[in-house]
C-alpha positions in Angstrom: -26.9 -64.3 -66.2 -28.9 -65.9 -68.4 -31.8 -64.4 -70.4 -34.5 -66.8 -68.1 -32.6 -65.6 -64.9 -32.9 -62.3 -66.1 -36.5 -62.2 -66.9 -37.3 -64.1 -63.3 -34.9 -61.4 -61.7 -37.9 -58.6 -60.9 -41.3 -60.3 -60.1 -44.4 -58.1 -60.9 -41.6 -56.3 -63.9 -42.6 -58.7 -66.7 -46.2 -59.4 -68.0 -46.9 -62.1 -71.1 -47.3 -61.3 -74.5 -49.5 -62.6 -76.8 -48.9 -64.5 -80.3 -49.4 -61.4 -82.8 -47.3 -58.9 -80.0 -44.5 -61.4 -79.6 -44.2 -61.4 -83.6 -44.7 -57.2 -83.9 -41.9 -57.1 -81.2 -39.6 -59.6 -83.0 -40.1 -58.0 -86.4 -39.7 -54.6 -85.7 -36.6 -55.2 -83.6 -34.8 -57.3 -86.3 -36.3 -54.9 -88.9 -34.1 -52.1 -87.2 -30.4 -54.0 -88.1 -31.9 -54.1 -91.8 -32.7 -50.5 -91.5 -29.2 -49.8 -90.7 -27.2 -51.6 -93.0 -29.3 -50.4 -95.9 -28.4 -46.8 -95.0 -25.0 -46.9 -96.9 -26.4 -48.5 -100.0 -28.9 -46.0 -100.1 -26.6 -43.2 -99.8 -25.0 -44.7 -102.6 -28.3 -44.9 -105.1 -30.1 -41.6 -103.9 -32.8 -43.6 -102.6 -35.5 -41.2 -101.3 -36.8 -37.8 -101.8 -33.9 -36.2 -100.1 -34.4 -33.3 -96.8 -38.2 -31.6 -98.0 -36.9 -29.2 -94.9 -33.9 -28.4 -96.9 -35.1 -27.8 -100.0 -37.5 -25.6 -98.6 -36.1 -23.6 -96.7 -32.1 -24.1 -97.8 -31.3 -24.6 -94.1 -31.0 -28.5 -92.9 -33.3 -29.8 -90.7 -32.0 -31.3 -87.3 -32.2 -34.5 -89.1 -29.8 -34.0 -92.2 -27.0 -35.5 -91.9 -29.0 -39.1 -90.1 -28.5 -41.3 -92.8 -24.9 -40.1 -93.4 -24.1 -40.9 -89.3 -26.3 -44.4 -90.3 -24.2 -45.3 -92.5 -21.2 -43.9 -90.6 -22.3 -46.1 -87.8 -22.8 -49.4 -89.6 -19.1 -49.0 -90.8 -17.9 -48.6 -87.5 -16.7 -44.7 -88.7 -17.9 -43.2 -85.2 -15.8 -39.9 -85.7 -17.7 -40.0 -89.1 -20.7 -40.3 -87.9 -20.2 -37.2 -85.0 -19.6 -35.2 -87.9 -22.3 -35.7 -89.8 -24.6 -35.3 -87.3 -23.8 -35.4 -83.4 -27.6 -35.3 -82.4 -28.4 -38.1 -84.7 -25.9 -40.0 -83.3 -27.4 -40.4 -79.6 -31.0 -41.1 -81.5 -29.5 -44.0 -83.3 -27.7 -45.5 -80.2 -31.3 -45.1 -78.4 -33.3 -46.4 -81.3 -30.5 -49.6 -81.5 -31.5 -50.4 -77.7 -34.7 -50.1 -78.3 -34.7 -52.5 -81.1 -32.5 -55.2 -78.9 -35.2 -54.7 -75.9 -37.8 -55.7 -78.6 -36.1 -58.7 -80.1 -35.3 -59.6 -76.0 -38.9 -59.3 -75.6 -39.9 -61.2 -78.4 -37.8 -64.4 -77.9 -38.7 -64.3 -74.2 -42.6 -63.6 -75.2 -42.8 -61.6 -72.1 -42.9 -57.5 -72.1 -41.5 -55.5 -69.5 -43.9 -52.9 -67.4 -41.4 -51.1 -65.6 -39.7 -49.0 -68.1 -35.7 -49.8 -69.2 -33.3 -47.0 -68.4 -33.7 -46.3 -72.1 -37.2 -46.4 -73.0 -38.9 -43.1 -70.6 -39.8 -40.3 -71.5 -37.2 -38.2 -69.8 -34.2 -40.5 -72.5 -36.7 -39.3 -75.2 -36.5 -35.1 -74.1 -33.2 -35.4 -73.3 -32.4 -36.9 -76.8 -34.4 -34.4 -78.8 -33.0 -31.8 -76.4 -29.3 -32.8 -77.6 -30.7 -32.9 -81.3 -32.0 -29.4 -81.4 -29.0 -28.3 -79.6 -26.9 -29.7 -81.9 -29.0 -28.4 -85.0 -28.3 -25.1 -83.5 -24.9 -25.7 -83.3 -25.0 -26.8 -87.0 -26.5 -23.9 -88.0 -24.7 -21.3 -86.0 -21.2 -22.3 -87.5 -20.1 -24.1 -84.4 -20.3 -27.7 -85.4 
């Protein structure tokens, strides 16, 4: 199915776009890859402030470990990633849809009302849900 096809598959799903969202859309989805493939190379230079959370309080936050999975991820290490932070994991793999639905939009210069499977709020509970459970996990010695 092609992407036209696709966007005339579910009248009333689709509305148009204007100029400046079309280019938001298309830059922050293609900003996302960049995002991504940066993450090893800023592993490597100690980019960044480092975990505020960690230093702290000396425990890691439910985030530590994201850019390690990042750059996990980008290297096709997925067993890698896990370890370093399952939670993370799912975020990333949400975020990364998200980014393709923006670049989708953007080309197509039409945004979608009806939410994708991906993009409620209930994906968004059940992903921090899975994060703090997993930081839990961290913490308690199980993971």
């Amino acid at each position: 199915m092609t992407l036209l096809a696709f966007l005339r598959s579910e009248p009333g799903a689709w509305r148009g776009m204007s100029a400046a969202e079309r280019r938001s859309r298309l830059g922050a989805g293609l900003l996302w890859p960049v995002a991504m493939a940066a993450s090893p190379w800023m592993l490597q230079s100690a980019v960044g402030p480092g975990c505020l959370f960690r230093a702290a309080t000396g425990l890691p936050c439910p985030l530590c470990g994201g850019t390690h999975a990042c750059a996990a991820l980008v290297q096709g290490e997925w067993g890698a990633a896990w370890q370093a932070n399952p939670g993370a994991v799912g975020l990333l793999v949400v975020l990364t849809l998200l980014a393709l639905q923006w670049v989708v939009e953007g080309l197509a210069g039409r945004q979608r009302v009806r939410p994708w499977p991906w993009s409620g709020a209930g994906v968004l509970r059940w992903g921090l849900g899975i994060l703090l459970v997993s930081w839990m996990a961290r913490l308690a010695g199980w993971l």
